[in-house]
C-alpha positions as CSV (number, residue, x, y, z in Angstrom):
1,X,1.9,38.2,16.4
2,X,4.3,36.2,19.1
3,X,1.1,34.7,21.0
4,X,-0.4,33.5,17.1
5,X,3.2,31.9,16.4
6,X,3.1,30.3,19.8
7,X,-0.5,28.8,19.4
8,X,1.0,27.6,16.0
9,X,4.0,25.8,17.2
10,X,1.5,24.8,20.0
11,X,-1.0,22.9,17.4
12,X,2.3,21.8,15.5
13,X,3.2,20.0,18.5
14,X,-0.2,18.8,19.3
15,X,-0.4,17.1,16.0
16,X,3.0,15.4,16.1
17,X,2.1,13.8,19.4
18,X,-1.2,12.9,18.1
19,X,0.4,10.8,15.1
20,X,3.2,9.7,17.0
21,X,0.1,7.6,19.1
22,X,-1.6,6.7,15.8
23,X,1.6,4.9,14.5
24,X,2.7,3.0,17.7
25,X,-1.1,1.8,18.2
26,X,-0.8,1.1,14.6
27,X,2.4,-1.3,15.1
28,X,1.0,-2.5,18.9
29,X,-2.2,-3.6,16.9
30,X,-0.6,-5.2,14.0
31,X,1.1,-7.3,16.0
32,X,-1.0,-8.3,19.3
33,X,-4.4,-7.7,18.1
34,X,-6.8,-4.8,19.3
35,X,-8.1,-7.2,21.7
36,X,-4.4,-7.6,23.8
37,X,-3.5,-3.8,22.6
38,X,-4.2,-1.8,26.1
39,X,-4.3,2.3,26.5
40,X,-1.1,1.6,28.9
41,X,0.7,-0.4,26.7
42,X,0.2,2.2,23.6
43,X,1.5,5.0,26.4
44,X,4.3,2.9,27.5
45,X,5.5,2.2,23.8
46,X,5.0,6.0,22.9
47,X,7.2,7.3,25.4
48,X,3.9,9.1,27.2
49,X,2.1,8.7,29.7
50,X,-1.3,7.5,30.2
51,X,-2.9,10.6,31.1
52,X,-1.3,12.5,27.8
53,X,-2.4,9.8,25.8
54,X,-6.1,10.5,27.0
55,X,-5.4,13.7,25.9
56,X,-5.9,12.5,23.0
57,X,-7.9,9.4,22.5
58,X,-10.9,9.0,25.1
59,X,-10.7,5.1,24.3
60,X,-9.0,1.9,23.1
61,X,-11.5,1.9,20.3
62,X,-11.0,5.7,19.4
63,X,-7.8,5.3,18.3
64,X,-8.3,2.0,16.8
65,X,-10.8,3.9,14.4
66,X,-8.2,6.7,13.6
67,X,-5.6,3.8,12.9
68,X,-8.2,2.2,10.2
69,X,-9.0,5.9,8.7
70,X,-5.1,6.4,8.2
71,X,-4.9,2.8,6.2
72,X,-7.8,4.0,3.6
73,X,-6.5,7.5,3.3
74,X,-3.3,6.1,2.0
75,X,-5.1,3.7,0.3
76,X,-7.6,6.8,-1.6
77,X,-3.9,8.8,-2.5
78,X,-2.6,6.1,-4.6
79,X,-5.7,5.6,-6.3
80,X,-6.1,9.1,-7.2
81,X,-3.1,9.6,-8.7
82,X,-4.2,6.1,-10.9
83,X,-6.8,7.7,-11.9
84,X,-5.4,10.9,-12.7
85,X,-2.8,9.2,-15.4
86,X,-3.6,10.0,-18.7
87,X,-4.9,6.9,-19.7
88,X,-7.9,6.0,-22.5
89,X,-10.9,6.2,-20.1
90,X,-12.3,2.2,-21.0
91,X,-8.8,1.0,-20.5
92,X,-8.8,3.5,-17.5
93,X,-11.5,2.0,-15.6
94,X,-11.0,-1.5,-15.9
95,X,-7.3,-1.2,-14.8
96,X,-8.7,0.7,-11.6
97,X,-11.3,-2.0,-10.9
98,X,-8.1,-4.9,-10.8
99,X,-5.4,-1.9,-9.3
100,X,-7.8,-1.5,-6.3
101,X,-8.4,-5.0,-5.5
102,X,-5.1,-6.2,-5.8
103,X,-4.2,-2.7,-3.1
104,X,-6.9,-3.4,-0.8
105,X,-5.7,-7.2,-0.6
106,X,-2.6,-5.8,-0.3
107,X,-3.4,-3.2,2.4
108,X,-5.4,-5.8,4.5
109,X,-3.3,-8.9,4.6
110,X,0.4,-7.2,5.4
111,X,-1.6,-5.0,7.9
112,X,-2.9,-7.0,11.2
113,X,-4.8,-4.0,11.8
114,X,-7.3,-4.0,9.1
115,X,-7.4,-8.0,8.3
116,X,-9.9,-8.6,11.2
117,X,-12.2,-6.1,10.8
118,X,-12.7,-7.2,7.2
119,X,-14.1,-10.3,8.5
120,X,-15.3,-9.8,11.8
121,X,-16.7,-6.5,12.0
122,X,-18.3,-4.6,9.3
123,X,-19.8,-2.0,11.4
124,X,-16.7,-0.6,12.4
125,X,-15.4,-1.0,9.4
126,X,-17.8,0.8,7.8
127,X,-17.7,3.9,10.4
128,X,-13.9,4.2,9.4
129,X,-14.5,4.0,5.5
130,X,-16.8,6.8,5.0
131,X,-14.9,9.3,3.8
132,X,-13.1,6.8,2.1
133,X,-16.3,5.7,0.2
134,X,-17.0,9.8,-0.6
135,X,-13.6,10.5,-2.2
136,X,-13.9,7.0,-4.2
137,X,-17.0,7.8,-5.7
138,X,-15.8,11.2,-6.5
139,X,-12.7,9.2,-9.0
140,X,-15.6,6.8,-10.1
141,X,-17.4,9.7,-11.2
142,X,-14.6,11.1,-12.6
143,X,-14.0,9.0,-14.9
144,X,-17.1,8.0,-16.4
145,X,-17.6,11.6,-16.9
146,X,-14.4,11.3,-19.2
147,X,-16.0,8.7,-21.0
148,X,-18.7,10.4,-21.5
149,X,-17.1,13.3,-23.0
150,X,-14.5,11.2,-25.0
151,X,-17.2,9.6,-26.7
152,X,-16.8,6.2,-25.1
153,X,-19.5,5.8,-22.4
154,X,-23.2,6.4,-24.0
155,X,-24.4,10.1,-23.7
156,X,-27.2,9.1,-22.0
157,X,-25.5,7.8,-19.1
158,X,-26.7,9.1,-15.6
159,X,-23.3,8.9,-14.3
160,X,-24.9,9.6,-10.4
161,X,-26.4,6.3,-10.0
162,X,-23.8,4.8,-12.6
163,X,-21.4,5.6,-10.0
164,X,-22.7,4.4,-6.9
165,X,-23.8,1.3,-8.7
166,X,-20.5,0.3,-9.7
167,X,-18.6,2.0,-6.2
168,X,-21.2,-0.6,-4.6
169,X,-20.1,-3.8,-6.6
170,X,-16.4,-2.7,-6.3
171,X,-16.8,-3.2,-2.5
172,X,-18.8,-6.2,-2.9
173,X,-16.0,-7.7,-4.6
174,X,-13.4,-7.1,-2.0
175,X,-13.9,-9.6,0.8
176,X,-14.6,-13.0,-2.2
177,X,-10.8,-11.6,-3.6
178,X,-9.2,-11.1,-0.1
179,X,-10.3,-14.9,0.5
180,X,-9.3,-16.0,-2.7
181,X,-12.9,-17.1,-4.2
182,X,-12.0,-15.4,-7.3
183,X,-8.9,-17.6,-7.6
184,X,-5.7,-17.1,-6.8
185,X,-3.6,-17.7,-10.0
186,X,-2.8,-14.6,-12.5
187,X,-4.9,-16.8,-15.0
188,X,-7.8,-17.4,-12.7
189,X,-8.2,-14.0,-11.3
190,X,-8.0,-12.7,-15.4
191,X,-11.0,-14.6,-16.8
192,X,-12.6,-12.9,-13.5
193,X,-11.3,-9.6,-14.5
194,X,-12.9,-10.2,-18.3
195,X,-15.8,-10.5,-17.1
196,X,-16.2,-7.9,-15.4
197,X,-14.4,-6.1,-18.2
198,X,-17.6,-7.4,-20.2
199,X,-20.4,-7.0,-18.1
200,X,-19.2,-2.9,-16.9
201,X,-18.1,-2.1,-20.8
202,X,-21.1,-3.7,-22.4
203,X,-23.3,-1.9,-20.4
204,X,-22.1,1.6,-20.3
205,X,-20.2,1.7,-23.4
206,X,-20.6,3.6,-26.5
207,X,-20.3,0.6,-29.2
208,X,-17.8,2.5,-31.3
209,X,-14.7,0.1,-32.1
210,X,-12.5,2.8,-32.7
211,X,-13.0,4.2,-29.3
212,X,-12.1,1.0,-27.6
């Protein structure tokens, strides 16, 4: 029983140390880049040394990854507990579609971190949103089941390839609003919500007025 209780407090420990790196590299890479962000420096900042540090995180870019994962697991929380609001499931979706833009933008441009790879490099961005992109589709699916149920979304929905078709225009969507393509007044970026609002509702939607 002691030796369990010490491997415990050991892991405990382990874990601390591991996210006390994640959020210095986090900081160090918001504000100099990954490129001028060194393994020494993120050692130096954390109070460690280098060689605990490799502990760790084999590389630069290792860590870099983690530091991404940690932004779109936050950003995946708040979005669940949108979704989970109990909201009519039409008025529900569309207020997701604008409510994860408007995070995402918000994520990416206060957070050095995550603005380059938006428009630089896709591939790693891509490596660090994967479970991201499972957990998404999950509240996508969700909540056209919902509407399906309510009555609101056509029974004859498949709400499988529904849902990745729509998870796969919601991330189309994201780099033409982070550089303001869509507008960047309230009124601009709302005629672009309506018609999304049109083209999502008119498709999948049940055609009963007192549903809407």
């Amino acid at each position: 029983m002691a030796e369990v209780k010490k491997r415990k407090r050991r892991t405990a420990t382990a874990e601390r140390t591991r996210q006390h790196f994640i959020k210095v590299a986090r900081d160090l890479f918001a504000s100099l880049g990954f490129r001028d962000t060194t393994m020494n420096g993120i050692a130096k900042s954390a109070g460690k040394s280098r060689r605990t540090l490799y502990t760790y995180f084999s590389t630069k870019e290792d860590i870099y990854l983690e530091v991404i994962k940690e932004e779109f697991d936050f950003l995946y929380s708040e979005l669940e507990k949108f979704v989970n609001q109990p909201v009519p499931t039409p008025e529900k979706l569309m207020r997701y579609i604008g409510h994860r833009e408007e995070m995402i933008n918000n994520v990416v441009m206060w957070n050095g971190t995550l603005e380059a790879e938006f428009f630089n490099d896709i591939a790693t961005l891509e490596r660090a949103r994967v479970r991201f992109d499972v957990l998404e589709r999950r509240l996508i699916r969700q909540m056209l089941q919902e509407g399906i149920s309510g009555g609101y979304f056509r029974p004859t929905l498949d709400p499988t390839r529904t849902t990745m078709l729509l998870h796969a225009c919601l991330k189309g969507l994201e780099v033409p609003y982070i550089r303001g393509q869509l507008g960047r007044s309230r009124e601009s970026l709302m005629r672009t919500y309506f018609i999304v609002y049109d083209l999502i509702l008119k498709g999948i939607g049940n055609d009963k007025e007192d549903k809407e």
